[in-house]
N, C-alpha and C positions, 0 to 999 in steps of 0.2 A: 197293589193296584196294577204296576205291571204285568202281575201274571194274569188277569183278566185279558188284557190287550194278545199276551203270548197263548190265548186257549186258540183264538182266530187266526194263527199265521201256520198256514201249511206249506209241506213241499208239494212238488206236483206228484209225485211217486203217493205221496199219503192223501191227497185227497180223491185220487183217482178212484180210493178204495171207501171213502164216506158219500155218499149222497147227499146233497147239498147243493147251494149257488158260490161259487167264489170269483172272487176278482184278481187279477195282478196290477197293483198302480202303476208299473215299469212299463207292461205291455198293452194295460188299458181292455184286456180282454174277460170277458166276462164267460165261466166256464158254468155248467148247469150239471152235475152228477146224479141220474137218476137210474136205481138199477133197478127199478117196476116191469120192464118193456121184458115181454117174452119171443127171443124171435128162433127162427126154426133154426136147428145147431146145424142140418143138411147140406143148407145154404152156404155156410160159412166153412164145409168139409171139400169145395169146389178147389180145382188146384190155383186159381185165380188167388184164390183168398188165403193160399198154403203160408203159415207162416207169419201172418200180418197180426202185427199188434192192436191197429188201428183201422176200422172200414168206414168212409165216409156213406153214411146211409140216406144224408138229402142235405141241399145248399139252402134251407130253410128251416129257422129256430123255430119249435112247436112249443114255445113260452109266450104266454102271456105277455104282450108289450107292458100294460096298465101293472099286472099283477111283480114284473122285475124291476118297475120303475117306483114301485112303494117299498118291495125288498130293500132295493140301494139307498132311498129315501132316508126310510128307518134305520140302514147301519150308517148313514151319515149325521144322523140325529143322535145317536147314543154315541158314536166314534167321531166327535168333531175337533177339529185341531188344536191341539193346545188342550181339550181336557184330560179329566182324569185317566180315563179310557182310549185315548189319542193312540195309535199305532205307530206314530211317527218314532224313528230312529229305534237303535238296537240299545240293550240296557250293558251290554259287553261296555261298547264305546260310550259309554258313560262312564263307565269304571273305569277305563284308563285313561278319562280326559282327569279323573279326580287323582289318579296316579300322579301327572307328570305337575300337577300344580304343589304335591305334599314334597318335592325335591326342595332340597337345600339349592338358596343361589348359591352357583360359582364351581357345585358340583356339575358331572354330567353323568 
C-alpha cells in the first residue's frame, strides 16, 4: 500500500524532467511541468540568457484556476489523511520506531 503513496513523491531534479502538476507541502507551492510549448532556441542563444538554467517567461500562470483546483480536489480525495494511500511520514522511520521498541529493557 505504501508503495502506491511512494509512485507520487518526487525530487525536484526528477520531476523537472516528467510533466505533470506537483505540490511541495513544506513550501505550499504548486509547480505545473509542461514540455508542449515550442519557443525559438535564437532567443535563448542571446548573451543575456548565457548560461541560465532557468528564464522567467511571465509573472502570470496560464493554468486554468477552475481546472488546478479539481486536480488538487481529486489528489485530496484519493490521498486523505490517515488513509490507505495517505502520503504522511517516511516508511524508513517507521522501521526504526519498530526497531527501538524490540530492545530488551535495561539494555542500551
Amino acid at each position: 500500500m505504501a508503495g502506491a503513496a511512494e509512485e507520487n513523491l518526487y525530487e525536484v531534479e526528477e520531476l523537472l524532467m516528467q510533466p505533470g502538476t506537483y505540490f511541495n507541502p513544506q513550501t505550499e507551492v504548486l509547480v505545473v511541468v509542461d514540455d508542449s510549448p515550442d519557443l525559438d532556441a535564437e532567443v535563448f542563444n542571446m548573451e543575456e540568457f548565457e548560461g541560465a538554467d532557468w528564464v522567467l517567461v511571465s509573472d502570470e500562470t496560464p493554468m486554468d484556476e477552475n481546472r488546478r483546483d479539481e486536480l488538487l480536489e481529486a489528489f485530496q480525495v484519493h490521498y486523505h489523511a490517515g488513509g490507505i494511500n495517505s502520503i504522511e511520514g517516511d516508511v524508513e522511520e517507521e522501521d526504526d520506531e519498530l526497531e527501538e521498541d524490540d530492545q530488551e529493557v535495561g539494555r542500551e
